[in-house]
KOLVOLO-24532 format. One line per 4 residues: number of its first residue (from 1); their letters; for each residue x, y, z of N, C-alpha, C. Coordinates in steps of 0.1 Angstrom, whole numbers, padded with zeros to 4 digits. Layout:
<nodes>
NUM	a	X:Y:Z:X:Y:Z:X:Y:Z ~ ...
</nodes>
This chain:
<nodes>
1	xxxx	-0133:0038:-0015:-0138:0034:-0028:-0149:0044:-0033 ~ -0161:0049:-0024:-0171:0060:-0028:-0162:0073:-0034 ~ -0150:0074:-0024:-0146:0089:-0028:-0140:0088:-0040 ~ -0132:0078:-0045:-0124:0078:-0061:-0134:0075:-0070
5	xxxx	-0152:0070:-0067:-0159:0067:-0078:-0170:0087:-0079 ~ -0169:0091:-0065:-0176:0103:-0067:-0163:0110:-0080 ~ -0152:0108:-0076:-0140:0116:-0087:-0146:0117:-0101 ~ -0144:0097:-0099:-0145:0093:-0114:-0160:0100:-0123
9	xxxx	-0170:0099:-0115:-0183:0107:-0119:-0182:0117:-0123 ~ -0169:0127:-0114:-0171:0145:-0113:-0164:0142:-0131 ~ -0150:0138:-0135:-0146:0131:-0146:-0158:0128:-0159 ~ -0163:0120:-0161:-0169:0117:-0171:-0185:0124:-0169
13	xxxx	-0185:0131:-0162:-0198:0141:-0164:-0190:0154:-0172 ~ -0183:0159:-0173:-0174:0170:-0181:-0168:0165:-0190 ~ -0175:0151:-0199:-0171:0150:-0212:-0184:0153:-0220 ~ -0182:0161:-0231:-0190:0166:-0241:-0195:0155:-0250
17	xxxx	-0205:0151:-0256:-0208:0142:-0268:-0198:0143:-0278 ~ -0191:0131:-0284:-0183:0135:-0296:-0167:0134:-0288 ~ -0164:0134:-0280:-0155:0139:-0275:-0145:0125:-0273 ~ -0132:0123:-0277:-0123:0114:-0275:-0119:0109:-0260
21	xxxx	-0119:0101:-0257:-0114:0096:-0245:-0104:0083:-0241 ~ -0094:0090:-0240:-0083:0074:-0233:-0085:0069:-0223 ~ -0086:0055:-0224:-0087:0046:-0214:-0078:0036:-0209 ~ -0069:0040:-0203:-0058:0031:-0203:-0059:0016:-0192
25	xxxx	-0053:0011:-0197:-0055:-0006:-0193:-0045:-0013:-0180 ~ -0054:-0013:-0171:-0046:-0018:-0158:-0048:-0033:-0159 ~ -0031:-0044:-0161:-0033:-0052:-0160:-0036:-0056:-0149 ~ -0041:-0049:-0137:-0045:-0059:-0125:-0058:-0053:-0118
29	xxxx	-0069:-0048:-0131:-0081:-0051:-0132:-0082:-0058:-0141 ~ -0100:-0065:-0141:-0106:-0068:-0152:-0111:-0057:-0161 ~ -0110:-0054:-0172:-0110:-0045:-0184:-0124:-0047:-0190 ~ -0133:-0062:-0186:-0149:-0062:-0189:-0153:-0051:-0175
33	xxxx	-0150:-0052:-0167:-0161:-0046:-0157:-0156:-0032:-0153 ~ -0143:-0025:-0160:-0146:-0010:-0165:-0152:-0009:-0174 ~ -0155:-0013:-0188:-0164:-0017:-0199:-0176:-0016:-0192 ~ -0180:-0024:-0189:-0193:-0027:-0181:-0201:-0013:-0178
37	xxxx	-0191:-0009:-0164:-0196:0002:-0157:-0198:0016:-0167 ~ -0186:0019:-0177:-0190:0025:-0186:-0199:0025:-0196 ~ -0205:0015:-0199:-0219:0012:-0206:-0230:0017:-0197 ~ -0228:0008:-0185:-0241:0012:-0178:-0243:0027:-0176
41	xxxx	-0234:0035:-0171:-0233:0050:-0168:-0238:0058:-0181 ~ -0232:0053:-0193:-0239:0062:-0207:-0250:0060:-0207 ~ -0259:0046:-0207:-0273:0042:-0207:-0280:0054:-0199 ~ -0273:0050:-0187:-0285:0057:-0177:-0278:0076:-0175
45	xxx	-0275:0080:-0183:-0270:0095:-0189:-0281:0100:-0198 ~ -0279:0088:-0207:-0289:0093:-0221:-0304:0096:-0215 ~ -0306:0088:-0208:-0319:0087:-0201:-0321:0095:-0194
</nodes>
């Protein structure tokens, strides 16, 4: 699980401001708690 979340990091650290992004929807997650995680991660970016 650390190694597919260091991925996902290396991934949305090489997105520019402004920049479009698809998010596609796995029905066998919950879709609030990729939300989630993606809020918290921009928060603490900006910061």
């Amino acid at each position: 699980m650390e190694i597919a979340m260091t991925e996902g990091a290396k991934i949305w650290e090489s997105i520019v401001p402004g920049e479009s992004v698809l998010i596609e929807y796995d029905s066998l997650r919950l879709p609030y708690k990729g939300f989630y995680y993606l809020i918290t991660w921009a928060r603490k970016k900006r910061l």
